[in-house]
N, C-alpha and C positions, 0 to 999 in steps of 0.2 A: 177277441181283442188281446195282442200283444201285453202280457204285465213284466213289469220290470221294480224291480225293486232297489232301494237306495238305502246306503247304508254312509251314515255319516255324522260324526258328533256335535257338528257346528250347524248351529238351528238355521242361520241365516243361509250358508249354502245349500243345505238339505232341503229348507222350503223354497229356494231359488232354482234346484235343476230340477224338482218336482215338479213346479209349476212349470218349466219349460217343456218336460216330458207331458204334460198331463195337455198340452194346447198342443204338442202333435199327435194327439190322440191315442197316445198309452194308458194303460192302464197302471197307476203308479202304486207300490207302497213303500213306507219309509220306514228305517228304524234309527233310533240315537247310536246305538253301541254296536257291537259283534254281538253280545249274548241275542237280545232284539231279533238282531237282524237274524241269526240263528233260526232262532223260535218263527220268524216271518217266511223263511226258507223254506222251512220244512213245512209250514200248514200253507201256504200260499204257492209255493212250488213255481216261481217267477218265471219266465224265457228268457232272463238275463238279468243279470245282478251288478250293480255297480258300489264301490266299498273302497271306503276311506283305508288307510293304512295304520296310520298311529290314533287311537282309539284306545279308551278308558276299558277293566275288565279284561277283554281280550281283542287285541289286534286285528288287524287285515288279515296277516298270514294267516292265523289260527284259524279266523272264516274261511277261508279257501281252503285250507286242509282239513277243516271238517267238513262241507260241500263235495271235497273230490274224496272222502272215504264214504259218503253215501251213495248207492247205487242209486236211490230214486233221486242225487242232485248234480249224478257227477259231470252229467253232460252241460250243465247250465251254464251258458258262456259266461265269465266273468271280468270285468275290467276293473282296473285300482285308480282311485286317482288319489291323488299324493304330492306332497310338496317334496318329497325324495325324491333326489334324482341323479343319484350317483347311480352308474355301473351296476356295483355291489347289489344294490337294493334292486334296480333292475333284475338284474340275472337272480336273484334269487327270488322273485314271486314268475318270473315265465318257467324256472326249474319247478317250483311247486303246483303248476298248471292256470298259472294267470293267460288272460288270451289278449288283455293289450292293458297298457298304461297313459293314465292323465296327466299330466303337473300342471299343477296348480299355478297362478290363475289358468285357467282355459275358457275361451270362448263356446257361446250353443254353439255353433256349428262343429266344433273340435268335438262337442262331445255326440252330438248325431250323428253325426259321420262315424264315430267308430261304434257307436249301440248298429248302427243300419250296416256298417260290414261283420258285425261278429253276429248279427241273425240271419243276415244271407250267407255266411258260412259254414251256420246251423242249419241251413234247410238244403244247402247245397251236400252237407257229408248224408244227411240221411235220404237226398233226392238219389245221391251216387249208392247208396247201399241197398236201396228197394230197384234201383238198376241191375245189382247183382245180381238179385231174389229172381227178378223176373229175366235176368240172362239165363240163370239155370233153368226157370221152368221153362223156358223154351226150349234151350238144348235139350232136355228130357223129350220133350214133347217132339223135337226132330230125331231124334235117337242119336244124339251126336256121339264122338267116342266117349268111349267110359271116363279115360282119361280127363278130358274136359269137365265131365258133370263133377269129378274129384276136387278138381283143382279150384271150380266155382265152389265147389262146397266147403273145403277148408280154406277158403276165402273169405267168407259168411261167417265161421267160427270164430277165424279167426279177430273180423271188427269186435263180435260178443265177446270174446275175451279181453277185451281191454278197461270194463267196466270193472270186473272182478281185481285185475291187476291193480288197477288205479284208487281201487278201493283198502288194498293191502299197505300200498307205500302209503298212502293218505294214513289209513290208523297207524301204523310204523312212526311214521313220522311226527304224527301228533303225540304219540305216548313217547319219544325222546324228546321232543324238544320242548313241551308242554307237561311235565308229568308232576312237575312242581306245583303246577295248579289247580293240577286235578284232585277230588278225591279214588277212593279205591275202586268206588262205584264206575265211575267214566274211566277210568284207563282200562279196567277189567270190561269193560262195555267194548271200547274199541280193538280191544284181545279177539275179544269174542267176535266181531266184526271179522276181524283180518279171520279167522279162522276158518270162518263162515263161508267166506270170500275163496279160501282155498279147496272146500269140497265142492261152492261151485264149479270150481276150474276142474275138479278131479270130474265133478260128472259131466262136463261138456266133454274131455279126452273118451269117461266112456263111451258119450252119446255117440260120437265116428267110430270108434270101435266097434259097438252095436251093429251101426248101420252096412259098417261092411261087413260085418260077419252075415247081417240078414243078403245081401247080396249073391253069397256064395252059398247059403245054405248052412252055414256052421254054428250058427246061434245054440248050444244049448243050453239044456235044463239041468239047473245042480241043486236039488234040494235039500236045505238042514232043517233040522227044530228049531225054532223060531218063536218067539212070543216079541209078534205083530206088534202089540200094543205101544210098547216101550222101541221098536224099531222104526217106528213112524212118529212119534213123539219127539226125537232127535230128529230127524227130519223138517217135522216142523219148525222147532226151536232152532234150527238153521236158519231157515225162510225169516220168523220170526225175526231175529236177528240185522238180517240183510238190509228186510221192505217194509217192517214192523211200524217204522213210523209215516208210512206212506198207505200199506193194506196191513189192518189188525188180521190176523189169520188167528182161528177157535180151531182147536181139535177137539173132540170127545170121541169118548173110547165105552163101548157097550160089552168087550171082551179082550178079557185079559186071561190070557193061556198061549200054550204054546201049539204048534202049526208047522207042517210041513211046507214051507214055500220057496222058493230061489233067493237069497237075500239082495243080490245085484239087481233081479228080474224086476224086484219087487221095488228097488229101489228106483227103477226105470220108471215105472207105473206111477208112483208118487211124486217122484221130482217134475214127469213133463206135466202133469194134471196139475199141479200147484203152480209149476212156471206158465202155463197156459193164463189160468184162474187170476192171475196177477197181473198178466200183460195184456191182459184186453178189458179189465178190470178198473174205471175211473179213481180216482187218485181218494184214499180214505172209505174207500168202500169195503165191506167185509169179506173174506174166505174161509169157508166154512169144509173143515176135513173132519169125516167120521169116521168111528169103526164099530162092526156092529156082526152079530154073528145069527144066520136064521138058516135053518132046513140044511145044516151039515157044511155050511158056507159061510168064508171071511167076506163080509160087505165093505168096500171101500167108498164112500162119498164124499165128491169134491163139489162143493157148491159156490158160485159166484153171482154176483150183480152186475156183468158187465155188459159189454156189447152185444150179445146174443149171438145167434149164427141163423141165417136164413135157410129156414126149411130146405128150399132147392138146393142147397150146395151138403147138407148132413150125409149121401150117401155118398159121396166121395171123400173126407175126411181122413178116412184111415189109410189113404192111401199115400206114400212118400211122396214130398213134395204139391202137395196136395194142399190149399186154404181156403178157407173162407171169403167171398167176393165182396164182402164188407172189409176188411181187414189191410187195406191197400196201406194205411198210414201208419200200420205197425210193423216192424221190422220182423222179419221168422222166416225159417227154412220148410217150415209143413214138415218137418221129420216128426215132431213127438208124437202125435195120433197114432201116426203109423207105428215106432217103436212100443207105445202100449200096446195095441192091439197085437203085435207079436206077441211079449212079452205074458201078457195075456191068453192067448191061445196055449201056450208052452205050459200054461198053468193047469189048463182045460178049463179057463173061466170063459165067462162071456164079460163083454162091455157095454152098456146102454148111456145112451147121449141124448136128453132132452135139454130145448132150449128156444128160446126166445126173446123175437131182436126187441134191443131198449129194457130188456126183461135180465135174461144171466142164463145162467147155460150150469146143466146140475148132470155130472159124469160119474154114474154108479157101476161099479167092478165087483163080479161074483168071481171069488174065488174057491175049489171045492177043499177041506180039511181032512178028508181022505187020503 
């Protein structure tokens, strides 16, 4: 069921387009304020948010530019309804990434009509984006020119990058224009955000660097000393960061010392096993990254509760462009498996992949300390 949620100070219209939504069969939840509505966002995770403007505590704006600096809210269509209706106020919540506007009074149908085109515009970008998915894996599959599987693929990066981006100007823009009513704790939170935001983009630039280097053969192996423990901890505390309030992500660590490893390599091996664990992974469920050291080898384990993966499709996995037959409704290029298992052999590790659908899926990497 469709949930949408309502965000509005005034009891009488709030419990009036509730009711109106709740008898075309949504599933509705409401909040009085911004903070409310906030806290409702993020544990309820709506298909589409609708949100008053001038509001007690914190504004409309301020909801919508914290929504579009989370990754787990930024796609969530949003409309404002509001008794503003200058220009001005327009153009600055579509610049902030509003996707339509009310004014006040409005009729049900005014406001159906625009919740029923901003969800079929929601299903139409991501029906157009698993079109790409599966235009590349057919050209793969016909061997079309190289050229072409490029251009699909830095097409595909391309849409993934605009969560990251969107997530940078969203906290930007809350810590100038809000910073008055923040304490030290939430401006330094949305720092940390936007920052987070920026090594994801650095490692999607590596992930096609990667890929083409494996194409041609050029990938190598550069090993330093290394103390694993504290190397993958920042790592987490990235993630952490990003998805923290959508997947709690646990590290432990069974070894602390230092290791010869690739630190790029390494960094490959962990970002796609976590971005994996996260994106097939139901909304609040855990991810669990270990490190553990037994018979002369660094153990990596990433363990989730998500969708499983069907036995029949595991021994194709590792191969580029390659997914899961379950997996139709989540967006992904099939590259990360394959760039671990590179990444991984360069090591002279092995990979093991156990998993089970409705169960979660636990991906263990031996790496040797020799």
């Amino acid at each position: 069921m469709t949930k949408i949620l309502i965000i509005e100070d005034e009891d009488m219209l709030r419990g009036e387009v509730s009711e109106w939504l709740t008898f075309e069969g949504y599933e509705v939840f409401s909040a009085k304020d911004g903070v409310a509505g906030l806290e409702c966002a993020f544990r309820d995770l709506p298909d589409l948010i609708v949100c008053d403007i001038m509001m007690p505590h914190l504004d409309g704006y301020g909801v919508l530019l914290e929504m579009r600096s989370n990754p787990g809210t930024a796609a969530i269509p949003f409309i404002f309804m509001t008794a503003k209706v200058t220009t001005e106020d327009i153009r600055r919540g579509m610049v902030l990434g509003a996707d339509d506007y009310l004014t006040k009074p409005f009729e049900r149908l005014d406001l159906l009509q625009a919740i029923q085109t901003r969800l079929a515009k929601k299903i139409m970008l991501e029906r157009n984006h698993q079109y790409d998915v599966k235009q590349l894996q057919t050209a793969l599959e016909q061997e079309h020119e190289q050229r072409l599987l490029k251009a699909k693929m830095v097409a595909m990066f391309s849409h993934d990058f605009r969560n990251p981006l969107a997530s940078i100007l969203s906290s930007i823009s809350l810590v100038r224009d809000y910073a008055e009513r923040m304490d030290e704790q939430r401006r330094l939170a949305h720092l940390n955000r936007a920052e987070a935001s920026v090594h994801q983009l650095i490692q999607m630039l590596d992930d096609i660097l990667v890929v083409s280097q494996m194409e041609i053969g050029s990938l190598n192996f550069k090993p330093e000393s290394l103390n694993i423990e504290e190397f993958l901890q920042r790592i987490v505390e990235n993630f952490q960061t990003l998805h923290g309030e959508t997947h709690p992500l646990v590290f432990e660590s069974r070894f602390n010392d230092t290791t010869m490893a690739d630190p790029r390599l390494l960094r490959q091996i962990t970002t796609n096993l976590i971005s994996n664990a996260i994106k097939y992974s139901p909304k609040a469920s855990e991810v669990r990254v270990s490190l553990d050291h037994r018979n002369a080898q660094v153990v990596l384990t990433v363990q989730d509760h998500g969708i499983g993966i069907p036995e029949a499709d595991l021994p194709r996995l590792f191969t580029a462009f390659q997914r899961a037959s379950n997996v139709l409704e989540v967006s992904g290029t099939g590259l990360g498996l394959a760039i671990v298992k590179q990444a991984v052999d360069l090591h002279g590790g092995t990979i093991h992949l156990e998993s089970q659908v409705g169960v979660g899926t636990t991906v263990t990497v031996h790496i040797p300390t020799g």
